[in-house]
PDB file with SEQRES, HELIX, SHEET and CRYST1 records, atoms N, CA, C and O in Angstrom:
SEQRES   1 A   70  UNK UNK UNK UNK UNK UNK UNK UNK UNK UNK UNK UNK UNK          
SEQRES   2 A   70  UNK UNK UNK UNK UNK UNK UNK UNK UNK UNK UNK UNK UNK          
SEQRES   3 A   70  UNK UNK UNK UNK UNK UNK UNK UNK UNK UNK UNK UNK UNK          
SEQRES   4 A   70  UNK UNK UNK UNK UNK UNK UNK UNK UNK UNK UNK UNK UNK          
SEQRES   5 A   70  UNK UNK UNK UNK UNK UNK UNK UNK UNK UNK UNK UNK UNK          
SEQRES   6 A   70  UNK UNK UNK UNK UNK                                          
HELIX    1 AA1 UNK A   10  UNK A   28  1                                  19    
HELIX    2 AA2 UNK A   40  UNK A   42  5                                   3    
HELIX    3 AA3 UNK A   54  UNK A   67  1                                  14    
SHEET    1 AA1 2 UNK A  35  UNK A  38  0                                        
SHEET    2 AA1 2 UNK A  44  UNK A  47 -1                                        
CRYST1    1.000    1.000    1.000  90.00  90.00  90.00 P 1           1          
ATOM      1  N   UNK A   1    -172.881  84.764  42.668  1.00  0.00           N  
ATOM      2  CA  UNK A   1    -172.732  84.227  41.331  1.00  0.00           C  
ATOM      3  C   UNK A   1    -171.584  83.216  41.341  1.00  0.00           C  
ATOM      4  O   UNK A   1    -170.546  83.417  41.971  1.00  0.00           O  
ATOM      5  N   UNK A   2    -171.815  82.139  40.625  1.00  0.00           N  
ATOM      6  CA  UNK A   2    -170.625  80.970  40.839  1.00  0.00           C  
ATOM      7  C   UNK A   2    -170.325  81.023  39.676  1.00  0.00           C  
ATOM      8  O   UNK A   2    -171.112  81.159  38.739  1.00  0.00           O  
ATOM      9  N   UNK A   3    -168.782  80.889  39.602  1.00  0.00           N  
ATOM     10  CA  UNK A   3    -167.363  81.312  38.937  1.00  0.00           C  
ATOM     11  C   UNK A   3    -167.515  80.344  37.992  1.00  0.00           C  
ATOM     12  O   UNK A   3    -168.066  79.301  38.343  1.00  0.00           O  
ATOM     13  N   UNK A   4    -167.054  80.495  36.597  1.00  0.00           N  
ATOM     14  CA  UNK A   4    -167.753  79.908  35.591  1.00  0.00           C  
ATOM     15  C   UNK A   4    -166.345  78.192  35.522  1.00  0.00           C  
ATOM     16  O   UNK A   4    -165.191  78.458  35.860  1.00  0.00           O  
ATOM     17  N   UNK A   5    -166.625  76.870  35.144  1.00  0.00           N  
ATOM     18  CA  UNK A   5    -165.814  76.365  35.270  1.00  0.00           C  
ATOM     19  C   UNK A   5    -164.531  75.956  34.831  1.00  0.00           C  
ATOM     20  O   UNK A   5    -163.797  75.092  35.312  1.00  0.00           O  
ATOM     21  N   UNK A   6    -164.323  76.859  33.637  1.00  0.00           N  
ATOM     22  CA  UNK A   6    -162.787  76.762  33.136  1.00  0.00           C  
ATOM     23  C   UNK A   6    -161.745  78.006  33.544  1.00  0.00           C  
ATOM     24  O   UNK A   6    -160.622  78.236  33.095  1.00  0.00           O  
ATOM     25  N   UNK A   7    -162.610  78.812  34.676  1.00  0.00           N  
ATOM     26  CA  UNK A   7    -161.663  80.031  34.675  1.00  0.00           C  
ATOM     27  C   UNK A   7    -160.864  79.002  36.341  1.00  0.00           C  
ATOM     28  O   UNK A   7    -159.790  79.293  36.869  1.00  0.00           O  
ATOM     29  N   UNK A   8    -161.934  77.703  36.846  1.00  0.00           N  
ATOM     30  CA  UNK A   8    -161.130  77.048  37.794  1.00  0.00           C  
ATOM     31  C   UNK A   8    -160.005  76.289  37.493  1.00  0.00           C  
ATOM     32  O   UNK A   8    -159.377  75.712  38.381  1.00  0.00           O  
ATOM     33  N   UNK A   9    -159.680  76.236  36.258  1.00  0.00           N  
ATOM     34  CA  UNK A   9    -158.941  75.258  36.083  1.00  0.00           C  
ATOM     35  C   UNK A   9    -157.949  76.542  34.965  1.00  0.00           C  
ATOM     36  O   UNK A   9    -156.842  76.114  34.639  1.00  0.00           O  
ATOM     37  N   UNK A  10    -158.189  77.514  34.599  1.00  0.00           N  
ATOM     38  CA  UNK A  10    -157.215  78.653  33.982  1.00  0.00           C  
ATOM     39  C   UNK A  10    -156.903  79.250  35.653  1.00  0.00           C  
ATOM     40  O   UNK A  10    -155.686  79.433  35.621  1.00  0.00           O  
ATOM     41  N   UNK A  11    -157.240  79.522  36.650  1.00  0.00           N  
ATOM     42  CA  UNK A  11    -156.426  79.770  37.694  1.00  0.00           C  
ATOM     43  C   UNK A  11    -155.468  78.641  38.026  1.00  0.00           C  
ATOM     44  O   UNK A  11    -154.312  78.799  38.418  1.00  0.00           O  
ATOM     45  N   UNK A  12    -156.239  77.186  37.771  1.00  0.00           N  
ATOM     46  CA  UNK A  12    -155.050  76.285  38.931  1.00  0.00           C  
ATOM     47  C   UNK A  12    -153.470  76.110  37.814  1.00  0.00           C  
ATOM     48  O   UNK A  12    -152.363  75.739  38.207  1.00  0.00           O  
ATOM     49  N   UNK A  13    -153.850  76.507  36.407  1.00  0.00           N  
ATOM     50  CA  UNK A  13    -152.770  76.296  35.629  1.00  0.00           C  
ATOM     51  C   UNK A  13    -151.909  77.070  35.540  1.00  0.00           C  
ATOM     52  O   UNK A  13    -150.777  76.690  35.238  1.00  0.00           O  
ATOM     53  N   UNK A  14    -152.356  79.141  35.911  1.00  0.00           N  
ATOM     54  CA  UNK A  14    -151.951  79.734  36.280  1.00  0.00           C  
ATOM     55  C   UNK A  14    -150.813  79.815  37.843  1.00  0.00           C  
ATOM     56  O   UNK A  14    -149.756  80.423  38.012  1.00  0.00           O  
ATOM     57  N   UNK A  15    -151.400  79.156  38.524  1.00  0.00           N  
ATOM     58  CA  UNK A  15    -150.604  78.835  39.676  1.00  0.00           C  
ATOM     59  C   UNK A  15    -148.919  77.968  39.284  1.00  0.00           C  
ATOM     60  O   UNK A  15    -147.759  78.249  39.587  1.00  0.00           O  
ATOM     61  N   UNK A  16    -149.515  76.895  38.523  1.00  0.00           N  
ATOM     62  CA  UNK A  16    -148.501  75.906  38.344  1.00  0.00           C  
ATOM     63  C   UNK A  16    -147.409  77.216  37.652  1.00  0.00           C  
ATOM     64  O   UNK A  16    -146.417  77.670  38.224  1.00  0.00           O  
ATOM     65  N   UNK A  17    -147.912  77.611  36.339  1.00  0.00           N  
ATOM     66  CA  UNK A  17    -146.771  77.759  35.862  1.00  0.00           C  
ATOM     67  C   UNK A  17    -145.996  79.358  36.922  1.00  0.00           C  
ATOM     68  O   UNK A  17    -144.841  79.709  36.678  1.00  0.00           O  
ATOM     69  N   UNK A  18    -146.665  79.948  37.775  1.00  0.00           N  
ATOM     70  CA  UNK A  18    -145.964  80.756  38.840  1.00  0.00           C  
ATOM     71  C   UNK A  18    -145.173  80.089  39.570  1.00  0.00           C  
ATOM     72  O   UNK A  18    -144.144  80.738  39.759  1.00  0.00           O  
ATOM     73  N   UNK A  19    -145.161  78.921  40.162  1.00  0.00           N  
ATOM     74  CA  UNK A  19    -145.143  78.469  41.024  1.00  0.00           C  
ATOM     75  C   UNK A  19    -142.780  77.709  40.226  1.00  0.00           C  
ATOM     76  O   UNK A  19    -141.663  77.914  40.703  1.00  0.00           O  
ATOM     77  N   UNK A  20    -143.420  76.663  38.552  1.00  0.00           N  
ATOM     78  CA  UNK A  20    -142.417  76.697  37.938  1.00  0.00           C  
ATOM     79  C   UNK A  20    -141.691  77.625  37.763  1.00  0.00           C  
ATOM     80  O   UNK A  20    -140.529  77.449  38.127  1.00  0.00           O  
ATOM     81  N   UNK A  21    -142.118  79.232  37.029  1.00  0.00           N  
ATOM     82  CA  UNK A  21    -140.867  80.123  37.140  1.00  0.00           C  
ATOM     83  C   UNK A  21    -140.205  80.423  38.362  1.00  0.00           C  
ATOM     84  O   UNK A  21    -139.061  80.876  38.403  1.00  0.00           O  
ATOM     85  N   UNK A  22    -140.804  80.212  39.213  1.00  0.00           N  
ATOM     86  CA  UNK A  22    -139.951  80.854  40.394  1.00  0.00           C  
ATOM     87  C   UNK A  22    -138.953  79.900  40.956  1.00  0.00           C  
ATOM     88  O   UNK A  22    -137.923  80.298  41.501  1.00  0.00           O  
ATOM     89  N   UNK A  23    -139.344  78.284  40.784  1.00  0.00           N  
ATOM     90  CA  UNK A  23    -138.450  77.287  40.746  1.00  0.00           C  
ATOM     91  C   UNK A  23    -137.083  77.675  39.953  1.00  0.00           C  
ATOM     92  O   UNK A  23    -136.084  77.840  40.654  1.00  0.00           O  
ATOM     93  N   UNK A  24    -136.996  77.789  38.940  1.00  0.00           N  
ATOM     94  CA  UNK A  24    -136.339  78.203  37.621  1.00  0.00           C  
ATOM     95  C   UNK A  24    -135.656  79.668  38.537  1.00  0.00           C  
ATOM     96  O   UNK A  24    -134.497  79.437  38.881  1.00  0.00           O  
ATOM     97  N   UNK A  25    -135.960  80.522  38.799  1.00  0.00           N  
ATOM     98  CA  UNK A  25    -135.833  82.217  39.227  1.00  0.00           C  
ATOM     99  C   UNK A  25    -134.664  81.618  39.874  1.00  0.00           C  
ATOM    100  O   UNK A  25    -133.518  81.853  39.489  1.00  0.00           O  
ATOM    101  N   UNK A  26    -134.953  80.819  40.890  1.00  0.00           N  
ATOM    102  CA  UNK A  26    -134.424  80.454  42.124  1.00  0.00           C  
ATOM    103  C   UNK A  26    -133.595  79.480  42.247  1.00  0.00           C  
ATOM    104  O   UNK A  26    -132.891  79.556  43.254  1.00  0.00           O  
ATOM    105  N   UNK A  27    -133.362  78.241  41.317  1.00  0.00           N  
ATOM    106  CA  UNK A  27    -132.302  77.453  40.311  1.00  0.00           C  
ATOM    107  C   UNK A  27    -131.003  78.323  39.643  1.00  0.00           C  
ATOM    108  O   UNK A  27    -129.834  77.972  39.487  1.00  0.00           O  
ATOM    109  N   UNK A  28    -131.676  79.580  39.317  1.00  0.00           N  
ATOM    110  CA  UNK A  28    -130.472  80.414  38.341  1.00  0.00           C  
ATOM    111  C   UNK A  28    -129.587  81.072  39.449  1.00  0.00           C  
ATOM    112  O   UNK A  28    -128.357  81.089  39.489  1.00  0.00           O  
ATOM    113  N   UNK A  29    -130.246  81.473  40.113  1.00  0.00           N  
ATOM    114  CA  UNK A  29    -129.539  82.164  41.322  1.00  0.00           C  
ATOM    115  C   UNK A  29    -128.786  81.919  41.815  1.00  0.00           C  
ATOM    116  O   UNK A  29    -127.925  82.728  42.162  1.00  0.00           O  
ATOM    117  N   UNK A  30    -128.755  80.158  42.187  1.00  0.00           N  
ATOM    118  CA  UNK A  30    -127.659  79.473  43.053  1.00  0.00           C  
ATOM    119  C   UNK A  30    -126.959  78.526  42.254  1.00  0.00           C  
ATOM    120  O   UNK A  30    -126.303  77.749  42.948  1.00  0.00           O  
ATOM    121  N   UNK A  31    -126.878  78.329  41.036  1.00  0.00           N  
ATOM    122  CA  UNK A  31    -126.048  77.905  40.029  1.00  0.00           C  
ATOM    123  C   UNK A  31    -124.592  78.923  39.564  1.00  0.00           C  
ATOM    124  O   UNK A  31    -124.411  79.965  38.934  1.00  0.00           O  
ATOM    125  N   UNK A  32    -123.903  78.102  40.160  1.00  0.00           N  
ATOM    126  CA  UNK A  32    -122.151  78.668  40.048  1.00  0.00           C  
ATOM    127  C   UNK A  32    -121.456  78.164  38.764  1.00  0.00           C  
ATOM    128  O   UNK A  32    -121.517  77.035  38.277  1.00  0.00           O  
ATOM    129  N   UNK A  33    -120.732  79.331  38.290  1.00  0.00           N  
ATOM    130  CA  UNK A  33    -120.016  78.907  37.047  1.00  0.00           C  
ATOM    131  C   UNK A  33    -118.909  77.345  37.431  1.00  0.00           C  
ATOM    132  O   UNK A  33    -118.458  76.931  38.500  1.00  0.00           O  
ATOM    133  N   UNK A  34    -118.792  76.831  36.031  1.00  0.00           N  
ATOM    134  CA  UNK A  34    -117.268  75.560  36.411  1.00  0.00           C  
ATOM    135  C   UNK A  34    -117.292  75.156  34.887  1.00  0.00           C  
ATOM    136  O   UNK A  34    -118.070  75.260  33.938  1.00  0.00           O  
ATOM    137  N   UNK A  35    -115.976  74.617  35.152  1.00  0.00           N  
ATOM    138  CA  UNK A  35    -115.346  73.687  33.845  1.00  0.00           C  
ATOM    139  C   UNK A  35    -115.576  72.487  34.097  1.00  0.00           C  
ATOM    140  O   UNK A  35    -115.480  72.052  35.244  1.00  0.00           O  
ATOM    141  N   UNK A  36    -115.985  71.596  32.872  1.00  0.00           N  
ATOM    142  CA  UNK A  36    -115.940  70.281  33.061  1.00  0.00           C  
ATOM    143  C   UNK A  36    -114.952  69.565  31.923  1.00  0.00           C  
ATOM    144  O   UNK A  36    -115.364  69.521  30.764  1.00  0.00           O  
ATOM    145  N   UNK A  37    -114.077  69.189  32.145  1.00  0.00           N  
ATOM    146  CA  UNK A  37    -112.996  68.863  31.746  1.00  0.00           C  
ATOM    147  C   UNK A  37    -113.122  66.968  31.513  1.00  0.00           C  
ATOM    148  O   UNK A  37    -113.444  66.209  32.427  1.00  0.00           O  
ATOM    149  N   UNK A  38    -112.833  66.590  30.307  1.00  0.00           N  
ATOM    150  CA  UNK A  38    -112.887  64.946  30.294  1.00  0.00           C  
ATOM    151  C   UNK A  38    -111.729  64.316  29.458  1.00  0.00           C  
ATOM    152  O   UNK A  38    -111.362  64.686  28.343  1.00  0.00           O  
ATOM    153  N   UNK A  39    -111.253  63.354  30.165  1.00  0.00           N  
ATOM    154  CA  UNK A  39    -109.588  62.788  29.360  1.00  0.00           C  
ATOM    155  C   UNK A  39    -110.084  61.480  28.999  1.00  0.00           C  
ATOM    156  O   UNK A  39    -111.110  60.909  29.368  1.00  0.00           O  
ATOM    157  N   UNK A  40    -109.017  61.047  28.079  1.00  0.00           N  
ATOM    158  CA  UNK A  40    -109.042  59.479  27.083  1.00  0.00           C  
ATOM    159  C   UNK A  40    -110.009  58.523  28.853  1.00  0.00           C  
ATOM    160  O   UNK A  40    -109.753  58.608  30.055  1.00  0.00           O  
ATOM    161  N   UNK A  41    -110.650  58.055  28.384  1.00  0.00           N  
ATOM    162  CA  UNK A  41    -110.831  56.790  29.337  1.00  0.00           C  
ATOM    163  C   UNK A  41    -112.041  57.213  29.871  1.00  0.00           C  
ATOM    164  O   UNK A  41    -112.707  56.333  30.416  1.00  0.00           O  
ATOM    165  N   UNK A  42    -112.566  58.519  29.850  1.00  0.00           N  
ATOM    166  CA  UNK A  42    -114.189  58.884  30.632  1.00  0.00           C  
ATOM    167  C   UNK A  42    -113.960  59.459  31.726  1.00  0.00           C  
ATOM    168  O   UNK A  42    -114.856  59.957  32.407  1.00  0.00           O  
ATOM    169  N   UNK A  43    -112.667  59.466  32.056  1.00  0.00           N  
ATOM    170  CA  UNK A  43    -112.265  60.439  33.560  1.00  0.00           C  
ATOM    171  C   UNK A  43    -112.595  61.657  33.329  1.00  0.00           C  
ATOM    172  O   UNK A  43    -112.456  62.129  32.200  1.00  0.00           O  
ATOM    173  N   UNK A  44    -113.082  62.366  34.346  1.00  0.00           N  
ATOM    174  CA  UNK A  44    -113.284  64.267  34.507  1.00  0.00           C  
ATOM    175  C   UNK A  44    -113.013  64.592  35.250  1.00  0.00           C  
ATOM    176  O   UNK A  44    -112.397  63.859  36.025  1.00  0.00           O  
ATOM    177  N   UNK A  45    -113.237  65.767  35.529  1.00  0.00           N  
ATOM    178  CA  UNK A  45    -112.964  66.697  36.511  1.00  0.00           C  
ATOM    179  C   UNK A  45    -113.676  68.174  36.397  1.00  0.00           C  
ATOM    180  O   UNK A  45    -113.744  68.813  35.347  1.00  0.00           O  
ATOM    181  N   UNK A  46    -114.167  68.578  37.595  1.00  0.00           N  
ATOM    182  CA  UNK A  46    -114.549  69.765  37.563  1.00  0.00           C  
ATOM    183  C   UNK A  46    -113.516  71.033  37.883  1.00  0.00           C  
ATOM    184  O   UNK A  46    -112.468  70.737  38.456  1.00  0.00           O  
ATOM    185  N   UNK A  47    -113.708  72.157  37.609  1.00  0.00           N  
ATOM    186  CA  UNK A  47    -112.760  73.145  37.837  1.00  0.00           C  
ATOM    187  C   UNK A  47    -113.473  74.535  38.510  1.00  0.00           C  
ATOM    188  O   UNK A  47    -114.304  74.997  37.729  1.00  0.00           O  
ATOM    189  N   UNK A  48    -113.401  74.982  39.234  1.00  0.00           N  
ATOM    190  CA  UNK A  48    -114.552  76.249  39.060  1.00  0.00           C  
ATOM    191  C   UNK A  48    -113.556  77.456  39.146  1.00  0.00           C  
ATOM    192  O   UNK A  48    -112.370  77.153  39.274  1.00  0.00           O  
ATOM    193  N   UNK A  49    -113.856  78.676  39.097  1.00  0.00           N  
ATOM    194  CA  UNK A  49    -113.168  79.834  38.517  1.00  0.00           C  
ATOM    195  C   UNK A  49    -112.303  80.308  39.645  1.00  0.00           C  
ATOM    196  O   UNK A  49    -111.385  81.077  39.359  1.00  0.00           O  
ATOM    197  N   UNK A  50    -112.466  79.973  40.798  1.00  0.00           N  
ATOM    198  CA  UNK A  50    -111.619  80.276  42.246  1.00  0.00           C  
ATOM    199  C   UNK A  50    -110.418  79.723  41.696  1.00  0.00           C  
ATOM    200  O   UNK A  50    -109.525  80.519  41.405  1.00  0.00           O  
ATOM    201  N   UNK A  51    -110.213  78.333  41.475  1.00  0.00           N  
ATOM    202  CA  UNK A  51    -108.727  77.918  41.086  1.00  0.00           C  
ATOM    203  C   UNK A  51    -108.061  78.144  40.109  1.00  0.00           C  
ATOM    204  O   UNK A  51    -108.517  78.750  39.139  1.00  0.00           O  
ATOM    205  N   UNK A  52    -106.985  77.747  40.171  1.00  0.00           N  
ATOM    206  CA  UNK A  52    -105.943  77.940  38.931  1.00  0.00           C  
ATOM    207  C   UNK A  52    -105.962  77.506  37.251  1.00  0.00           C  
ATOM    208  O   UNK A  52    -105.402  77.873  36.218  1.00  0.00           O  
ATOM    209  N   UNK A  53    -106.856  76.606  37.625  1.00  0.00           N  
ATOM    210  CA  UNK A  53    -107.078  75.947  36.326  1.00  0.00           C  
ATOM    211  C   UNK A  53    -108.318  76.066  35.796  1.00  0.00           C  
ATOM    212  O   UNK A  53    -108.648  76.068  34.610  1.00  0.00           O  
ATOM    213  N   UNK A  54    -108.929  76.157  36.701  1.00  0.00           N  
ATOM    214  CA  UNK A  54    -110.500  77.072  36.186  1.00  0.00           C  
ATOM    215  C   UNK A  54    -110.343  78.242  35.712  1.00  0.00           C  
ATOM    216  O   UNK A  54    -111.076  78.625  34.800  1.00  0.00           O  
ATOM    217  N   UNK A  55    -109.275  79.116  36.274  1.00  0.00           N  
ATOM    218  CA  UNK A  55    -109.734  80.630  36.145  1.00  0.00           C  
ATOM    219  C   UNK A  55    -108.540  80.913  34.509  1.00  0.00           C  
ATOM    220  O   UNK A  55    -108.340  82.018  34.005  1.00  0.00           O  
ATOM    221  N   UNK A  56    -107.831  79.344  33.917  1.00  0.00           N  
ATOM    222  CA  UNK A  56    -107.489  79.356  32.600  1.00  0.00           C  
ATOM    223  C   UNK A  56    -108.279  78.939  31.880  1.00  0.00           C  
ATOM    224  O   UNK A  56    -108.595  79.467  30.814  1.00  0.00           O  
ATOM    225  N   UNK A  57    -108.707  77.981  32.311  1.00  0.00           N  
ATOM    226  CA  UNK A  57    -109.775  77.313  31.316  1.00  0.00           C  
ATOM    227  C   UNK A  57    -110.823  78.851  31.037  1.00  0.00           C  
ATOM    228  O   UNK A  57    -110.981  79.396  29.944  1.00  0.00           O  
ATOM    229  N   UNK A  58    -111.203  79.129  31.873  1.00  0.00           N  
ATOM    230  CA  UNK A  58    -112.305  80.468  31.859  1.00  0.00           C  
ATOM    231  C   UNK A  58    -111.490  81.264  30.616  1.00  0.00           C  
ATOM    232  O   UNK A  58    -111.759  81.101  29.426  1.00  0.00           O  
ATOM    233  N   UNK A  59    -110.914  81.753  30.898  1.00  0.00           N  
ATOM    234  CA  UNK A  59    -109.979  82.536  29.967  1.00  0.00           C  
ATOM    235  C   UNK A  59    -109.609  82.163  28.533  1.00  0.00           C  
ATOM    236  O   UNK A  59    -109.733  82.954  27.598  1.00  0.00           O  
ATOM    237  N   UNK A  60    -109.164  80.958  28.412  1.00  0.00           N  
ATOM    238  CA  UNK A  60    -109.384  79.998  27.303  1.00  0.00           C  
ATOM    239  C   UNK A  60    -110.413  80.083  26.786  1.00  0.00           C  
ATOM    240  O   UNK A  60    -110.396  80.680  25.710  1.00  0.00           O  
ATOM    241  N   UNK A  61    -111.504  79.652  27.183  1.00  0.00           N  
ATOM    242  CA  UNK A  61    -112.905  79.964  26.593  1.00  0.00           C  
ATOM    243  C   UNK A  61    -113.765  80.984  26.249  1.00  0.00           C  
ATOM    244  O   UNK A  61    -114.629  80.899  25.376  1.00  0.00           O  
ATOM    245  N   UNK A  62    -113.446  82.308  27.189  1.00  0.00           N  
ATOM    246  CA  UNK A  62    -113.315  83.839  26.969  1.00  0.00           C  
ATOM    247  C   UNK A  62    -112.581  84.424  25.442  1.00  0.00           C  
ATOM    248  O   UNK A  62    -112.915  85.425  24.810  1.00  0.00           O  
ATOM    249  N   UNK A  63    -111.713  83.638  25.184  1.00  0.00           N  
ATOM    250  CA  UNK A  63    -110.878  83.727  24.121  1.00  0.00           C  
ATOM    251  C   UNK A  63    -111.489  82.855  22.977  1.00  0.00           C  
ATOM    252  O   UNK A  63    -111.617  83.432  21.897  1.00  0.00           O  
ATOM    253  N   UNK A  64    -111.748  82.002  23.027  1.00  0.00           N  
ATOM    254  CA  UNK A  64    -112.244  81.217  21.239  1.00  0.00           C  
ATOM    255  C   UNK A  64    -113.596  81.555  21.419  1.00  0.00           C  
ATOM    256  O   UNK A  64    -114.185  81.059  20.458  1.00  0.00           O  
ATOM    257  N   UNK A  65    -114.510  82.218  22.244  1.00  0.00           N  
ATOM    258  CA  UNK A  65    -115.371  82.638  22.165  1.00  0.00           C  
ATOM    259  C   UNK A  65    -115.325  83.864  21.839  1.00  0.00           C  
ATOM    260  O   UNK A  65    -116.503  84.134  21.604  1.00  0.00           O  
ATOM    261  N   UNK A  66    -114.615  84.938  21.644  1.00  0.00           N  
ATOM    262  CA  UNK A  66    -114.285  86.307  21.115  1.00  0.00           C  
ATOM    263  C   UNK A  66    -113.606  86.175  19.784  1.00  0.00           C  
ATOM    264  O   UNK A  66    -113.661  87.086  18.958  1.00  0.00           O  
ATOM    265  N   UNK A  67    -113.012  85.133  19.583  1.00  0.00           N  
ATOM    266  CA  UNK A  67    -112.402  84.670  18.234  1.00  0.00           C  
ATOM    267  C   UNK A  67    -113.657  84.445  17.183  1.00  0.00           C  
ATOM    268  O   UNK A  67    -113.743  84.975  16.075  1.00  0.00           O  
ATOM    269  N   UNK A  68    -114.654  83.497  17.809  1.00  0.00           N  
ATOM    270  CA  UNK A  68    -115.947  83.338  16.785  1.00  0.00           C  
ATOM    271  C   UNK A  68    -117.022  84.322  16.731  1.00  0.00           C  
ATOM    272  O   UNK A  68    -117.973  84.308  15.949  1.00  0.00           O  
ATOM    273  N   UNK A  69    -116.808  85.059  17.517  1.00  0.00           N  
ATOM    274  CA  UNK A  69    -117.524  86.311  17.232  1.00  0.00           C  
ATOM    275  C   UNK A  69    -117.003  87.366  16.057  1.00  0.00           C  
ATOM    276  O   UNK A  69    -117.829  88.186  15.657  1.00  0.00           O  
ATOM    277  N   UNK A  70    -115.926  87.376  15.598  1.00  0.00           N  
ATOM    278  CA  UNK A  70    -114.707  88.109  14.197  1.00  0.00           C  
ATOM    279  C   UNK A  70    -115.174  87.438  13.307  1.00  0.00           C  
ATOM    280  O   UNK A  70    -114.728  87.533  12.164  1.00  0.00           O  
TER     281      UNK A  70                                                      
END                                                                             
């Protein structure tokens, strides 16, 4: 019996979107926390939580984020 023709094209769409979450699964996984920090003129800088100024900034933001939760 041959497979009726929209369940060929509800499998191949099925695939795609397996195929996207696991992209996504696997994106979240290896995405590391950081600060992005920007001064007068468009200059930045990144910070991530290992250093000194990341692991305030973190804290800083830990904090007015527990503030707007009251």
């Amino acid at each position: 019996m041959a497979a009726k023709p929209h369940r060929f094209m509800l499998d191949r769409m099925s695939g795609y979107a397996d195929e996207a979450s696991a992209y996504l699964r696997r994106r979240r996984m290896t995405r590391k926390p950081f600060a992005r920090v920007y001064a007068h003129g468009g200059r930045g800088g990144t910070h991530t939580p290992d250093s000194d100024a990341g692991r305030d900034l973190f804290l800083a933001a830990a904090s007015l984020i527990d503030v707007a939760r009251q």
